[in-house]
N, C-alpha and C positions, 0 to 999 in steps of 0.2 A: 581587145586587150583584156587579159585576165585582172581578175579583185583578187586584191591580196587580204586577209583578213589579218587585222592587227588589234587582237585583244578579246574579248566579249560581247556578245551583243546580247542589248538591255533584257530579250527575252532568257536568255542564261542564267542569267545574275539572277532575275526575278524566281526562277526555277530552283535555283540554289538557296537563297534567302530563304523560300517556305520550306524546304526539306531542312534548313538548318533549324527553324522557328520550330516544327513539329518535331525537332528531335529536342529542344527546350521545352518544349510543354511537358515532354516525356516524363524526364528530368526533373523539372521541378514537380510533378505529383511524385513521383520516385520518393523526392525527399521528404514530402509533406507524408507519405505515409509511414515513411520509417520516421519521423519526429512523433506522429501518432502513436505511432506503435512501443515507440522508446516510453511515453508518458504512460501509456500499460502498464510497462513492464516497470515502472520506477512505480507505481501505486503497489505494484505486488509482492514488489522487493521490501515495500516499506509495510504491509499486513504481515510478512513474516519476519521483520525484527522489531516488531511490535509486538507479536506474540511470544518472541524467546526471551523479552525485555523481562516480561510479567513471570513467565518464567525460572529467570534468573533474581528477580525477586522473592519468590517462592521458593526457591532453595535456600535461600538465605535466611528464612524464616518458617523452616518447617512446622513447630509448634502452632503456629496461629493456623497453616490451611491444614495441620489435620485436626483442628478446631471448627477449621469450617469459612473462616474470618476471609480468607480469599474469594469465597463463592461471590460469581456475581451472576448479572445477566442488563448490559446495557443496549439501551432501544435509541440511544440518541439523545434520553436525559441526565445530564452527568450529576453524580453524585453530590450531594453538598461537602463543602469545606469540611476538612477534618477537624476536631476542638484541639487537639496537639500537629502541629506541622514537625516531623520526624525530620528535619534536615540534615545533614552530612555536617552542620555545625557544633552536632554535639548535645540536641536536644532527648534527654532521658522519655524513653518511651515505652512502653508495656509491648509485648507481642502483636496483640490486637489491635494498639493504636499505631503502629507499623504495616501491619496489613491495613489499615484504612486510608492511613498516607500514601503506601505503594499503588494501590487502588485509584485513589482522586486524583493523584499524579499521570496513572496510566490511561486512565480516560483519557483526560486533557491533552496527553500527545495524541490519543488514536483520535480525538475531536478537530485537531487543525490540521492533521496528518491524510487522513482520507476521508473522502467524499459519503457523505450518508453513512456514516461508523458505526456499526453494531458490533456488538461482541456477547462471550460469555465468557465464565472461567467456571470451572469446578475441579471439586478435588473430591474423590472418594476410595474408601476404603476396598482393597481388593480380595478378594479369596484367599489368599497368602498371608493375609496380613500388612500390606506394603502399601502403601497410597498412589494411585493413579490421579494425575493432572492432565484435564482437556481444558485447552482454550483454543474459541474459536472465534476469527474475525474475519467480517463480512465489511462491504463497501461494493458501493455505487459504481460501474465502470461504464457507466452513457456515455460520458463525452467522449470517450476513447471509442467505446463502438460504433458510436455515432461516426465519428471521424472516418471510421473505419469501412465505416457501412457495413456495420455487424449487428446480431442482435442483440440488444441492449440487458445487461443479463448483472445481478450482484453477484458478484466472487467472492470465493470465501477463502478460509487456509485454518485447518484446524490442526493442531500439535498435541499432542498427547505423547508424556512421558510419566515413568515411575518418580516417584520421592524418596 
């Protein structure tokens, strides 16, 4: 008398099950690398509006950086407190105590913003006559290579425009 087979047998299921498990593991690295790779890409997004911020401060206040008052160069110790806090409430401030306020302010974002923060600014005068502005900001990108299984390497983003 013939077997009739009715459903699966345990050795199918079992076959099925691990082919289904190894195409989750896939999957979930899948996603762990693109979440790696996102937190890159948000550190780099955040070096360059961090440098257009400074920037944009800097136009607002030409006189102090072709003074010079913008020049900086930070290693990761940030600036002390300025003696006038220039706040948007209307506090009277000279050129230069404007540029030092812009300055300790813009450390302080690039200090809780990204990882190991260096940076520099300068401004200098051109052949023309006209002022050239470079800033340049650097950060720590280990964790993300790491993740990555990349080599571990600081990134930079330098911006240079005219005044």
């Amino acid at each position: 008398m013939p077997r009739t087979h009715a459903g699966f047998s345990l050795i199918e299921v079992l076959v099925a099950l691990l082919i289904v498990s190894f195409g989750m593991i896939g999957v979930a690295t899948a996603l762990l690398v693109v979440h790696r790779s996102t937190a890159s890409s948000y550190l780099q997004q955040q070096s360059v509006q961090l440098a257009a911020n400074i920037v944009t401060q800097i136009r607002t206040n030409p006189s102090a950086a072709m003074a010079g008052d913008y020049d900086l160069t930070y290693t990761g110790t940030p600036p002390s407190t300025p003696a006038q806090l220039c706040d948007p409430s209307g506090a009277a401030c000279t050129a230069d105590q404007e540029a030092a306020y812009d300055l300790w302010q813009w450390v302080n974002d690039l200090s809780t913003s990204l990882p190991a923060a260096q940076a520099s600014v300068a401004v200098a005068q051109t052949g023309s006559g006209g002022y050239e502005v470079t800033v340049t900001v650097s950060y720590d990108n280990t964790p993300a290579a790491n993740t990555l299984k990349a080599t571990a390497v600081r990134r930079a983003v330098q911006l240079e425009t005219l005044l």
